[in-house]
N, CA, C and O atoms as a GROMACS GRO file, in nm:
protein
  508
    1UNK      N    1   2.373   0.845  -1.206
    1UNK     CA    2   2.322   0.761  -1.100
    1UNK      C    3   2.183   0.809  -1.058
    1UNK      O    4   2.166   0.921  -1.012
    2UNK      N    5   2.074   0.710  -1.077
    2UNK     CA    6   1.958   0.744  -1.034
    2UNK      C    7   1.925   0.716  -0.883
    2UNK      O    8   1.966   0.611  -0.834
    3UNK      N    9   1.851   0.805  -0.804
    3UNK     CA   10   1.830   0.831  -0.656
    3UNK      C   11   1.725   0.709  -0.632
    3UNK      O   12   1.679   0.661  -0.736
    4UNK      N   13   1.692   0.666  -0.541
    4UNK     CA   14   1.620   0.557  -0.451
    4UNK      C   15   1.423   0.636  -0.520
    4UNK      O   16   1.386   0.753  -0.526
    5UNK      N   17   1.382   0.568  -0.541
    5UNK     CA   18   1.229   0.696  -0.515
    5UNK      C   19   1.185   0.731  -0.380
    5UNK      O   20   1.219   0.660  -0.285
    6UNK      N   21   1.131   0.809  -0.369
    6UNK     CA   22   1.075   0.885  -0.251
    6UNK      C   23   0.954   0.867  -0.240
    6UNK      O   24   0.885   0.896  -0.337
    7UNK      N   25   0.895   0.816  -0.126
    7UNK     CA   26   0.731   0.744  -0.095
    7UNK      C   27   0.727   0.925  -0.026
    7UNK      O   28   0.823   0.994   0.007
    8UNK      N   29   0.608   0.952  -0.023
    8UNK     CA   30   0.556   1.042   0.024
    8UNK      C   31   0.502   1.041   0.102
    8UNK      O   32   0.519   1.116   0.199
    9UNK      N   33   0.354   0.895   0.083
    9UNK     CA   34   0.231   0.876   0.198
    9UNK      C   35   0.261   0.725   0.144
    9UNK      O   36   0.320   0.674   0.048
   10UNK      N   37   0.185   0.678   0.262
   10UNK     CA   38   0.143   0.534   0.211
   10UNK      C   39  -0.008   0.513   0.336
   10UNK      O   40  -0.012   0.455   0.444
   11UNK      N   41  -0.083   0.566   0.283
   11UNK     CA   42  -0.290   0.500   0.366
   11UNK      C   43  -0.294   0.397   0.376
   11UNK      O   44  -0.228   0.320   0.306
   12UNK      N   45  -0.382   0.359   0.476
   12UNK     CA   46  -0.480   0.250   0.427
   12UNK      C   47  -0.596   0.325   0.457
   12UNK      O   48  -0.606   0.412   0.543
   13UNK      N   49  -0.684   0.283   0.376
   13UNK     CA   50  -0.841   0.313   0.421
   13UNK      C   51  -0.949   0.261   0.356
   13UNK      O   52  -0.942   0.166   0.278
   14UNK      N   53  -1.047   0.319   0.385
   14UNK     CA   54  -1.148   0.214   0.338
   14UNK      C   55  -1.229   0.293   0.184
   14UNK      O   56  -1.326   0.231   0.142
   15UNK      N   57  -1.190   0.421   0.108
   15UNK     CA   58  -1.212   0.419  -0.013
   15UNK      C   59  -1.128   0.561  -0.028
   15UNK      O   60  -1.089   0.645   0.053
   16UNK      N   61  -1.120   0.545  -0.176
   16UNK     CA   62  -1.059   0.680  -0.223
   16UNK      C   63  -1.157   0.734  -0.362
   16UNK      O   64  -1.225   0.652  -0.424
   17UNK      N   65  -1.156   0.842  -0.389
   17UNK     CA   66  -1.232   0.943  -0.450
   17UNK      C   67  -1.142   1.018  -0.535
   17UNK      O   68  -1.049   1.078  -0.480
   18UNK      N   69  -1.156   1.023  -0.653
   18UNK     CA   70  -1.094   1.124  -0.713
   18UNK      C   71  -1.165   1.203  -0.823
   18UNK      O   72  -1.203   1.163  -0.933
   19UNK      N   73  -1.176   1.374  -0.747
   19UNK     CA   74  -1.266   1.462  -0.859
   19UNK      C   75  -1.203   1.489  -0.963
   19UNK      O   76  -1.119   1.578  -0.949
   20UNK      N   77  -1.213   1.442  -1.071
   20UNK     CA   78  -1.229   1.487  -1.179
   20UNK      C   79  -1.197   1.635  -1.203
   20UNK      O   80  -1.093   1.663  -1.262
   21UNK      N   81  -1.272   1.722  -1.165
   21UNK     CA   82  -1.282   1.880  -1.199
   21UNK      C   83  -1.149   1.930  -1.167
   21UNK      O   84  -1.071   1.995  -1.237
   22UNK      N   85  -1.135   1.869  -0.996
   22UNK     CA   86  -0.996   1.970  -0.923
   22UNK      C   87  -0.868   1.881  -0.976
   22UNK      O   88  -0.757   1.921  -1.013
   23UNK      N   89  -0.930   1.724  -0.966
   23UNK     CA   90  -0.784   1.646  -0.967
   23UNK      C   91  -0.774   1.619  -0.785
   23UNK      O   92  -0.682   1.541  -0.760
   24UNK      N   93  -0.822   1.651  -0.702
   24UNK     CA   94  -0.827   1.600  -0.601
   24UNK      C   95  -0.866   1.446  -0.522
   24UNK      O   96  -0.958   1.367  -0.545
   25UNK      N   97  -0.783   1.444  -0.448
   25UNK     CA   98  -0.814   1.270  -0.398
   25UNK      C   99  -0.874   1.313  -0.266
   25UNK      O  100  -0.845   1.414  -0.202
   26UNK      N  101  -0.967   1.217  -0.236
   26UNK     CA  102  -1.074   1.224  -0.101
   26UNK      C  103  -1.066   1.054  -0.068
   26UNK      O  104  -1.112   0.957  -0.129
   27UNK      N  105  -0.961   1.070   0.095
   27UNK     CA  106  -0.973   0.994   0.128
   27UNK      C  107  -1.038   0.937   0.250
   27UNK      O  108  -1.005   0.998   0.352
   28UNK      N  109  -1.120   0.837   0.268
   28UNK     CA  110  -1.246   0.844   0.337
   28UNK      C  111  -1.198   0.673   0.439
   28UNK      O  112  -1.175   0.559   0.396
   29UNK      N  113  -1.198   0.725   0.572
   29UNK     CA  114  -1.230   0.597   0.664
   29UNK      C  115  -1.057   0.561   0.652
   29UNK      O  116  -1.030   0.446   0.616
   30UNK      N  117  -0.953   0.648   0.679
   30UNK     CA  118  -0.816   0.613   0.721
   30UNK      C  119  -0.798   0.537   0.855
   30UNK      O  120  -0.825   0.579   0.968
   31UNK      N  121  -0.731   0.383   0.810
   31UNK     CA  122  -0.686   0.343   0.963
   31UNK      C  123  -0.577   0.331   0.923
   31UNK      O  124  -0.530   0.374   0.817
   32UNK      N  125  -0.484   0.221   1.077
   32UNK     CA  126  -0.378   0.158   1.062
   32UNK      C  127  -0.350   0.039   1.119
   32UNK      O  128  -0.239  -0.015   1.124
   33UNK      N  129  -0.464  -0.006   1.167
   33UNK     CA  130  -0.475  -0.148   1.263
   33UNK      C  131  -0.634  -0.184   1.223
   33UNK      O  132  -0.724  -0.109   1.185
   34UNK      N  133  -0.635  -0.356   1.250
   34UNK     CA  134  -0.802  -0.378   1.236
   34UNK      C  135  -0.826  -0.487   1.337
   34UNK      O  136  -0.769  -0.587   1.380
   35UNK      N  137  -0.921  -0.430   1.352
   35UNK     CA  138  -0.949  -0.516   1.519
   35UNK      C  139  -1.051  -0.627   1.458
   35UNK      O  140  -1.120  -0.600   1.360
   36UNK      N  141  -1.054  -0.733   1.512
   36UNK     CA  142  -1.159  -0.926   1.515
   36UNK      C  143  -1.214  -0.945   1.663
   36UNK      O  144  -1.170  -0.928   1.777
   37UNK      N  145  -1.366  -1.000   1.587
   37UNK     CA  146  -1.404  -1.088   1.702
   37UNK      C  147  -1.337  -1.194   1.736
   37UNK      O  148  -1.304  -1.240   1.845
   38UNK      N  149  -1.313  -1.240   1.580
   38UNK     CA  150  -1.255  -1.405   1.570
   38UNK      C  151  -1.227  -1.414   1.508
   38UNK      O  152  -1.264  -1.351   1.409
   39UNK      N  153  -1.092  -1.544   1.507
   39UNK     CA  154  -1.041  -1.549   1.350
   39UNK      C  155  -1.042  -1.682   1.312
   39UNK      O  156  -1.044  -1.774   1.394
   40UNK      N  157  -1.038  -1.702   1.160
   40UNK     CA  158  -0.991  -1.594   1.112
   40UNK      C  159  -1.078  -1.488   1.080
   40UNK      O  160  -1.196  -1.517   1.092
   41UNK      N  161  -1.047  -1.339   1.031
   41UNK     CA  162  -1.152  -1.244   1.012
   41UNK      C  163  -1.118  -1.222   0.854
   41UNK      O  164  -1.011  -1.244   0.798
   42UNK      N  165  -1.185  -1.194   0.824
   42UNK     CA  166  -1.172  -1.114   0.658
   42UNK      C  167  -1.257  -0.972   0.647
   42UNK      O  168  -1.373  -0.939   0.673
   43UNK      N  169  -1.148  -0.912   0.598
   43UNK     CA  170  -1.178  -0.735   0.608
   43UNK      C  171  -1.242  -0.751   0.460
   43UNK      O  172  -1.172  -0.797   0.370
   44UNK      N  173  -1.351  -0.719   0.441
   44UNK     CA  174  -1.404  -0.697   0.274
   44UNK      C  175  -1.383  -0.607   0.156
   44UNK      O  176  -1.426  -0.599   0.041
   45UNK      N  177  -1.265  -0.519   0.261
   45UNK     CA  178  -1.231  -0.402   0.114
   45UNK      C  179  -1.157  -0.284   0.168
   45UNK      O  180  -1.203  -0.224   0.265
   46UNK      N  181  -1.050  -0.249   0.114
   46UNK     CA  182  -0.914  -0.168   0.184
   46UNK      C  183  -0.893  -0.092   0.077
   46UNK      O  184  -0.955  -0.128  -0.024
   47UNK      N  185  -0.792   0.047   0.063
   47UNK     CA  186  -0.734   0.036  -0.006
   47UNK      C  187  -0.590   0.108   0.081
   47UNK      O  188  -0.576   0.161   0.191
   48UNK      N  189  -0.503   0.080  -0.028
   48UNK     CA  190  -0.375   0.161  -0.033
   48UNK      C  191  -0.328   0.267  -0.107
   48UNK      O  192  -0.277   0.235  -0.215
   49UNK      N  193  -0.332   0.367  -0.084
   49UNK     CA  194  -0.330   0.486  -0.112
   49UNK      C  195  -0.158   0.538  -0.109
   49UNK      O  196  -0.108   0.584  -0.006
   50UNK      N  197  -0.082   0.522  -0.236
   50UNK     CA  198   0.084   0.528  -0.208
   50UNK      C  199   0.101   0.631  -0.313
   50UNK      O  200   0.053   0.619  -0.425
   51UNK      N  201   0.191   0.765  -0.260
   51UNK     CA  202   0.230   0.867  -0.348
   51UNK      C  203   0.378   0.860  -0.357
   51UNK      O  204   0.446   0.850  -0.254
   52UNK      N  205   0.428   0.864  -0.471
   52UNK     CA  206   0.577   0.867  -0.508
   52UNK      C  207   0.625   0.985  -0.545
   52UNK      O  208   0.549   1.079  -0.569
   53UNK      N  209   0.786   0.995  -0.556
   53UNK     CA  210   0.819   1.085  -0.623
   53UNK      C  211   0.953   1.087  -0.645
   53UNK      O  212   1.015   1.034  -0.553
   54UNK      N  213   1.010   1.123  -0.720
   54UNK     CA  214   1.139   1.117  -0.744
   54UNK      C  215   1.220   0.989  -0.780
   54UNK      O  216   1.320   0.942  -0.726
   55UNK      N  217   1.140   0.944  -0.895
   55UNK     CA  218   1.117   0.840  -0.972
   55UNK      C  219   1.180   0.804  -1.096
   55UNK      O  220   1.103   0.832  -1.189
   56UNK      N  221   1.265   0.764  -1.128
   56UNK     CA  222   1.347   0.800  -1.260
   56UNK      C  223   1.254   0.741  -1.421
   56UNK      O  224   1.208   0.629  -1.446
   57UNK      N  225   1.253   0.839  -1.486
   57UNK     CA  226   1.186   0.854  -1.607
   57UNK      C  227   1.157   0.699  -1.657
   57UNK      O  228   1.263   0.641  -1.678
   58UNK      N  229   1.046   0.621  -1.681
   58UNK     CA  230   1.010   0.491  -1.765
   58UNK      C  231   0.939   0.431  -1.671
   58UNK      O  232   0.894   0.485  -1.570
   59UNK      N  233   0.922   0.272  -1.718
   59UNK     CA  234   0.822   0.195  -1.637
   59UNK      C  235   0.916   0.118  -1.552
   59UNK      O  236   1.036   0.093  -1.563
   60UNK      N  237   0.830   0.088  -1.465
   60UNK     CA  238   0.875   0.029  -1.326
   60UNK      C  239   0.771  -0.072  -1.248
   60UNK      O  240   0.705  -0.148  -1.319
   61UNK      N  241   0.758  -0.073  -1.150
   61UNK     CA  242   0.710  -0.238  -1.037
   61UNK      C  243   0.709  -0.193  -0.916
   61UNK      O  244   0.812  -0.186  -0.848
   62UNK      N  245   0.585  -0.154  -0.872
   62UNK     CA  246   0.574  -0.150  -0.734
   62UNK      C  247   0.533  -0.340  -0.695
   62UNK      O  248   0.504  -0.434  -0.769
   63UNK      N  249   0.548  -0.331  -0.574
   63UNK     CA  250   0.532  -0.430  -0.491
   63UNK      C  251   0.474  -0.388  -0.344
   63UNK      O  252   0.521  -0.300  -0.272
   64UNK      N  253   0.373  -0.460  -0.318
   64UNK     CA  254   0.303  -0.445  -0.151
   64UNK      C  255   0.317  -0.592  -0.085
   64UNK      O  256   0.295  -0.696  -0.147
   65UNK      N  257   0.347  -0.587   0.020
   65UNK     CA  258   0.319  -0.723   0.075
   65UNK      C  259   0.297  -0.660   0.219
   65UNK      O  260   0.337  -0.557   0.274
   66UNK      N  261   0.235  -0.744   0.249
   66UNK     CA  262   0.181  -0.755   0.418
   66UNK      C  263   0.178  -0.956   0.485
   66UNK      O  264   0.134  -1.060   0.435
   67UNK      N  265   0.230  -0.933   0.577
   67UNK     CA  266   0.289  -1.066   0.637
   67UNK      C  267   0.326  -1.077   0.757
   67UNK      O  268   0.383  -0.973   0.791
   68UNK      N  269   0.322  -1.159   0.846
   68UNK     CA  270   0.397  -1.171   0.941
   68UNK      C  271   0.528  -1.246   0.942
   68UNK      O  272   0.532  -1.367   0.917
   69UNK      N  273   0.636  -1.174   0.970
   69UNK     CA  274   0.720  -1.167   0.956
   69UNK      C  275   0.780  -1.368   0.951
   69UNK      O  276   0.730  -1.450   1.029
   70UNK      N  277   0.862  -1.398   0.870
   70UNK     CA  278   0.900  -1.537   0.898
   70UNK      C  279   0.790  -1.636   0.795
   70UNK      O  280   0.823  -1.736   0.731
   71UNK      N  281   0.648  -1.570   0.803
   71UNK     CA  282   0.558  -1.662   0.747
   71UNK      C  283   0.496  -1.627   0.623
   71UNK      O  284   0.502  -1.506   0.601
   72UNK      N  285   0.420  -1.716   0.507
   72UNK     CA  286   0.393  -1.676   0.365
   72UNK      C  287   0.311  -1.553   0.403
   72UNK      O  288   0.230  -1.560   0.495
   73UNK      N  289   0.336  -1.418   0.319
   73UNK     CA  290   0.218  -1.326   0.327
   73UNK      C  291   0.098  -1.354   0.298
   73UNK      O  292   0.067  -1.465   0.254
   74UNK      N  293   0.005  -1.250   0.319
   74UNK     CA  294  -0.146  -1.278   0.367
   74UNK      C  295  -0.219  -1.200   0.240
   74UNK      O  296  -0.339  -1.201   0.211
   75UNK      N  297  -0.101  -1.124   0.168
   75UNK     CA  298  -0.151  -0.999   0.062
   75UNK      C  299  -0.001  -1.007  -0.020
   75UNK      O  300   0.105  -1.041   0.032
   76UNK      N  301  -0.020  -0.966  -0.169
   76UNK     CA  302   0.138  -0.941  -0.243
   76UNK      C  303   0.035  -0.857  -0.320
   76UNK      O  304  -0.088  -0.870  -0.328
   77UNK      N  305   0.108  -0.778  -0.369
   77UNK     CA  306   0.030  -0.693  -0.450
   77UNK      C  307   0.171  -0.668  -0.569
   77UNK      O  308   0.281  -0.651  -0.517
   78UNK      N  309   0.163  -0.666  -0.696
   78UNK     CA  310   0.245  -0.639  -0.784
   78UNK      C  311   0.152  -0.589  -0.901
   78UNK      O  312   0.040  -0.633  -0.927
   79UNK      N  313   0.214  -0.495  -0.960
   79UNK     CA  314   0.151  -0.353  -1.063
   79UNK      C  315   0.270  -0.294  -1.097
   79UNK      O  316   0.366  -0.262  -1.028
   80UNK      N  317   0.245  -0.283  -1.226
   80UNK     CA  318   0.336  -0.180  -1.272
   80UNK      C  319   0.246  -0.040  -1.302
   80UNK      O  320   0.124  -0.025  -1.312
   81UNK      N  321   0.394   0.085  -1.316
   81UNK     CA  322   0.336   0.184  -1.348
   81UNK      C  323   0.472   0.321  -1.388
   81UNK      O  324   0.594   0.314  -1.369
   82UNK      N  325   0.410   0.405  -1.433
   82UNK     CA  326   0.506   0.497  -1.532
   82UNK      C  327   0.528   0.618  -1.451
   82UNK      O  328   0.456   0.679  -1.371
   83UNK      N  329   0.643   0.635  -1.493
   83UNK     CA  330   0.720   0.783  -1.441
   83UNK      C  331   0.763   0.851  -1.553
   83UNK      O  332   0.865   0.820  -1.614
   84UNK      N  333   0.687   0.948  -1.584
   84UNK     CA  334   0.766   1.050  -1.720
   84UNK      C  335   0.839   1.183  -1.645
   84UNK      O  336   0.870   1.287  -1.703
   85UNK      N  337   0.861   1.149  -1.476
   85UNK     CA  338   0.993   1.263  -1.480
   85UNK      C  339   0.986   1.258  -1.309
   85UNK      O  340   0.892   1.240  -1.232
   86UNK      N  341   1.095   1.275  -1.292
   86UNK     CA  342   1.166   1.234  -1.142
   86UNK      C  343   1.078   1.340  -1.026
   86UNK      O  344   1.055   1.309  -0.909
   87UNK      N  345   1.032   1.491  -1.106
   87UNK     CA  346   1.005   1.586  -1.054
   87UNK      C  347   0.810   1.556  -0.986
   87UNK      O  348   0.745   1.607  -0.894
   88UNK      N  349   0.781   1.453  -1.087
   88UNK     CA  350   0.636   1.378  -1.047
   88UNK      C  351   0.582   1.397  -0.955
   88UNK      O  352   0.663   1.438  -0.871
   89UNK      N  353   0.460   1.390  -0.906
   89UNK     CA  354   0.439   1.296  -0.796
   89UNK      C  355   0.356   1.187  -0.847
   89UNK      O  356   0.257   1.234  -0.904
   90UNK      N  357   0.358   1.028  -0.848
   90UNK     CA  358   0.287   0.920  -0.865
   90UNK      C  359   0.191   0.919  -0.725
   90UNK      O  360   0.220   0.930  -0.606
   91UNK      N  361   0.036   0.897  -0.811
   91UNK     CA  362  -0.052   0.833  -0.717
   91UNK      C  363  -0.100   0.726  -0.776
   91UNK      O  364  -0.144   0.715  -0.890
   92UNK      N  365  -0.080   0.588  -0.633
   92UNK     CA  366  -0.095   0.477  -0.695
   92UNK      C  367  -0.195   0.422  -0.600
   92UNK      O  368  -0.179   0.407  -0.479
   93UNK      N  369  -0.325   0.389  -0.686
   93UNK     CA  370  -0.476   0.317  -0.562
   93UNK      C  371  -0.478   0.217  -0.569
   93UNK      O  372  -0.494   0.178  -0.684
   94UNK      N  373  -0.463   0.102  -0.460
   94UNK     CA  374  -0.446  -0.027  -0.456
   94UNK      C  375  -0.578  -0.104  -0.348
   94UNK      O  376  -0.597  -0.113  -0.227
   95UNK      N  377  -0.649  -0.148  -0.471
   95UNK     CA  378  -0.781  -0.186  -0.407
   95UNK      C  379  -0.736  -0.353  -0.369
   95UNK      O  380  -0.690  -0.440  -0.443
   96UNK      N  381  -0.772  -0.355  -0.208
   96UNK     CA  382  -0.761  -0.515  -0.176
   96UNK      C  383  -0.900  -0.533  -0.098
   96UNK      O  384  -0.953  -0.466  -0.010
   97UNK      N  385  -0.941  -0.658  -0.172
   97UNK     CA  386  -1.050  -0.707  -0.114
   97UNK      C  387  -1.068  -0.822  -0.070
   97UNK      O  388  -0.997  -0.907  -0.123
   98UNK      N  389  -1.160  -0.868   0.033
   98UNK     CA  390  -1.136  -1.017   0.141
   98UNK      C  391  -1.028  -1.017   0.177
   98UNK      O  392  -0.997  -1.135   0.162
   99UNK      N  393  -0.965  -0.980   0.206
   99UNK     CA  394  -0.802  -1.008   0.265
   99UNK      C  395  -0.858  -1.059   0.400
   99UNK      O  396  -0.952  -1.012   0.465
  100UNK      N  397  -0.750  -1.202   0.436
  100UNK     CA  398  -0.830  -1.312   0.542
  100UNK      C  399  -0.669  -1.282   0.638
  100UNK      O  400  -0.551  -1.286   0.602
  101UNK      N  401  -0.721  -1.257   0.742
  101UNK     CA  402  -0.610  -1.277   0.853
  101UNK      C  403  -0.653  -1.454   0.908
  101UNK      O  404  -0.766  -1.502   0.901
  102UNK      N  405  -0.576  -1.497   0.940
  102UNK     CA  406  -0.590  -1.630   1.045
  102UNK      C  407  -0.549  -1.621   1.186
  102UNK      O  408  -0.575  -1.701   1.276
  103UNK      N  409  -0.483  -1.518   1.193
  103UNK     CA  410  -0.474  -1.470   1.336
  103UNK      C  411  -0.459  -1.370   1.413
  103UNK      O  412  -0.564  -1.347   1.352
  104UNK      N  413  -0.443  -1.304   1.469
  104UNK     CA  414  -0.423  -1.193   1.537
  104UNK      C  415  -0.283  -1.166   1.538
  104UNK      O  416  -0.205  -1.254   1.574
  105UNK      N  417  -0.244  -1.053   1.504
  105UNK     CA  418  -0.079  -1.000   1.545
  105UNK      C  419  -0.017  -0.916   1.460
  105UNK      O  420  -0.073  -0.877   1.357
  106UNK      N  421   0.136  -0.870   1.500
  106UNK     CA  422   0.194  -0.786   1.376
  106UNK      C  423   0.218  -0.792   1.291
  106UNK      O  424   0.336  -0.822   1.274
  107UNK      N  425   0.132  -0.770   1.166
  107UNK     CA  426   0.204  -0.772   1.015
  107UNK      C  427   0.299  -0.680   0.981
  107UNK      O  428   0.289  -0.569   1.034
  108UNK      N  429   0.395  -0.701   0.900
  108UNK     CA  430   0.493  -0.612   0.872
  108UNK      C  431   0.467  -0.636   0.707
  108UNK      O  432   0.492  -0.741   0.648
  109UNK      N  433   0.411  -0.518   0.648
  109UNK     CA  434   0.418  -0.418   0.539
  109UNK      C  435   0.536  -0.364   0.485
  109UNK      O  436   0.624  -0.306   0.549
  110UNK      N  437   0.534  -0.393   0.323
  110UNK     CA  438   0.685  -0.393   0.300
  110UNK      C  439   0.654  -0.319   0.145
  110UNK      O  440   0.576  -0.368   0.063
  111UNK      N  441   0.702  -0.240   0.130
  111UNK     CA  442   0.653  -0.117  -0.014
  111UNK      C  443   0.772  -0.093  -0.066
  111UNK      O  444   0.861  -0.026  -0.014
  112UNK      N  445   0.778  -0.182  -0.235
  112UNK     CA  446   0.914  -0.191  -0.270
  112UNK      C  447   0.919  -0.143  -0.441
  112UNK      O  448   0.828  -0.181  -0.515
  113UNK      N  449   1.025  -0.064  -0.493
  113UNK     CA  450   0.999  -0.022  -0.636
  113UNK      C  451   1.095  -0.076  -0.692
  113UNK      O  452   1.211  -0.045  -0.665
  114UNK      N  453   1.056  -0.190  -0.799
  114UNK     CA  454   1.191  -0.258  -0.888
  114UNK      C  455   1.275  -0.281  -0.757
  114UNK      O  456   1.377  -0.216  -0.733
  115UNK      N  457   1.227  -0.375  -0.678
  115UNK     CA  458   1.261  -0.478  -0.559
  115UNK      C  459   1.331  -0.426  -0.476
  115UNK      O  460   1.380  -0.496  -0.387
  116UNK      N  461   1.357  -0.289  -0.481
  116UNK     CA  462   1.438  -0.184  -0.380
  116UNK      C  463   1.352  -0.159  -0.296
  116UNK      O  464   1.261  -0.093  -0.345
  117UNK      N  465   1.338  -0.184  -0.182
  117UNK     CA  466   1.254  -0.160  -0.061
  117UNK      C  467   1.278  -0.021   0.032
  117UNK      O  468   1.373   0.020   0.099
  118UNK      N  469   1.112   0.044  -0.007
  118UNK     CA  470   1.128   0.209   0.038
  118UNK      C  471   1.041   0.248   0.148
  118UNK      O  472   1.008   0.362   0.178
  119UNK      N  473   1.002   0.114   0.215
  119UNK     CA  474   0.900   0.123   0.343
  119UNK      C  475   0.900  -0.017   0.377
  119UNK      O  476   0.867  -0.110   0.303
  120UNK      N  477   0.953  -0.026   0.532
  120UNK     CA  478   0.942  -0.140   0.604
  120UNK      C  479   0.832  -0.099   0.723
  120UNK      O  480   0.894  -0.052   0.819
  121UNK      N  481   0.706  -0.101   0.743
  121UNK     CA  482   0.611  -0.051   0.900
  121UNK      C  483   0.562  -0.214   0.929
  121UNK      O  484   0.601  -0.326   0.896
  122UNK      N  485   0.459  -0.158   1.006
  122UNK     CA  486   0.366  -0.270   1.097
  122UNK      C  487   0.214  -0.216   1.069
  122UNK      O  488   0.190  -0.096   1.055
  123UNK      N  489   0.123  -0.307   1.064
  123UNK     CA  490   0.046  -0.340   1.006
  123UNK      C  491  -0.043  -0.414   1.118
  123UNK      O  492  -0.044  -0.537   1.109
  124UNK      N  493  -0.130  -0.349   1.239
  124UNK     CA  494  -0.152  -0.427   1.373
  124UNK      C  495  -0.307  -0.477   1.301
  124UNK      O  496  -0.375  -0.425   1.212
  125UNK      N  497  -0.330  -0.628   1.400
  125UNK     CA  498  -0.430  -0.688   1.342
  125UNK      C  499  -0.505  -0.751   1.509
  125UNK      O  500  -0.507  -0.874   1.516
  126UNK      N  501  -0.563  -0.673   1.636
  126UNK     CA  502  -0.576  -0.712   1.736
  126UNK      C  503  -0.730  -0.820   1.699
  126UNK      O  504  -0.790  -0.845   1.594
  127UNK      N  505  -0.750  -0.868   1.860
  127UNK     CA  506  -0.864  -0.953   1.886
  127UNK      C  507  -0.929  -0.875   2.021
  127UNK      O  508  -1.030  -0.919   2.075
   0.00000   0.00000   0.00000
């Protein structure tokens, strides 16, 4: 019986960096809410920054969505990606760009592997 995977982090921010030399990630301009004059607003460039682990060996399906709850999401994000051993850690960079709110309020963010859902949060979008 294989275990659920284990999210580690899940960012948002506004870029990620990765050196080469160390293998290090540099993550730059972390939020968790985005504030509008008016809407709708469109944010020009995000990313998601999601570390896994404990992942059972082969390929698999992440899934992102952000939505308010009840209504079509505003973002789906679907990618696949590989696990060659449970002991891992997966880093997965998920560049979203223009993403258009139409209104102000709580999105609920939903981070799911092979449709098993391993993060339900909120996602604030004020005026």
């Amino acid at each position: 019986m294989n275990s659920k995977p284990l999210l580690l982090s899940f960012v948002t921010c506004d870029g990620v960096h990765l050196d080469n030399g160390s293998g290090k990630y540099y993550l730059l301009g972390i939020f968790s809410n985005i504030r509008g004059r008016q809407f709708p607003v469109i944010h020009p460039q995000m990313f998601w920054f999601i570390v896994l682990t404990d992942v059972a060996v082969g390929e698999h399906t992440l899934k992102v969505s952000l939505g308010i709850p009840g209504e079509e999401p505003v973002m789906h994000i679907e990618r696949p990606f590989e696990s060659k051993s449970p002991l891992h850690r997966i880093h997965l960079i998920n560049e979203i760009k223009n993403l258009k709110f139409e209104k102000a309020g709580d999105y609920g963010a939903v981070v799911e592997v092979d449709d098993e859902p391993i993060l339900v949060t909120s996602f604030g979008v004020t005026q």
